[in-house]
C-alpha angles and dihedrals in degrees: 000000000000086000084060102048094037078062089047097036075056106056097033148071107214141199129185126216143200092229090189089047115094095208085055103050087049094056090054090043073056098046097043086056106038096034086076087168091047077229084161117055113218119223123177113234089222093053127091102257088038093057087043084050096059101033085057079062102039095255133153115265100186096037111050115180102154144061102231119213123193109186122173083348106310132117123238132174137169121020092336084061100049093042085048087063101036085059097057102051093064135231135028088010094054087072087076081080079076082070094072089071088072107077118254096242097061092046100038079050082054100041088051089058100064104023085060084040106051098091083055109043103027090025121218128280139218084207110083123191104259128188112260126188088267106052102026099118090065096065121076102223097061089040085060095035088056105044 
């Protein structure tokens, strides 16, 4: 099964998802718009893969507080990982690499605040995001069921 997500881990750029949070779910209703190339493949945190994702880093699979980023490779999680995606799906959104000049530790403060906050403030949602025939290629598991 490692075998299996270090390949995928490999050949794609990644990004985890709480599927129940509706800031989540939102941010995954923005990438699939604006990541015309579905450069980045979406996976939910409370699916399968995604729980075989995190367990292959160590990560919580019951208490999820982070949007987790693997690009070439490379974890990322907090600000660094939503400022590594805003940088790859061009302009405006590139600006976001302006970001970076403020220190992690301020960002990644900020980041927490919301992240352990969104229940509370966006609420959760029964209605997860699915692949639909429009937006398929964004999601992982029919990237992986398809190739």
């Amino acid at each position: 099964m490692q075998n299996k997500i270090k390949h995928i881990i490999q050949q794609h750029d990644i990004i985890l998802f709480d599927a129940i949070c509706v800031i989540c779910n939102g941010w995954a209703k923005f990438l699939i718009k604006h990541d015309r190339k579905s450069k980045f493949k979406l996976v939910s945190a409370q699916s399968p893969l995604g729980e075989e994702i995190l367990q292959h880093y160590g990560m919580s699979t019951t208490h999820y507080t982070t949007m987790v980023v693997i690009f070439n490779g490379q974890l990322y999680t907090e600000s660094t990982a939503l400022i590594k995606v805003m940088q790859h799906l061009g302009l405006p959104f590139s600006l976001m690499n302006l970001a970076y000049l403020v220190p992690s530790s301020i960002r990644d403060f900020l980041y927490r605040r919301v992240a352990l906050n969104r229940y509370q403030l966006f609420g959760t949602t029964d209605n997860c995001l699915l692949p639909s025939a429009e937006n398929k290629s964004h999601f992982l598991e029919h990237a992986i069921r398809d190739s």
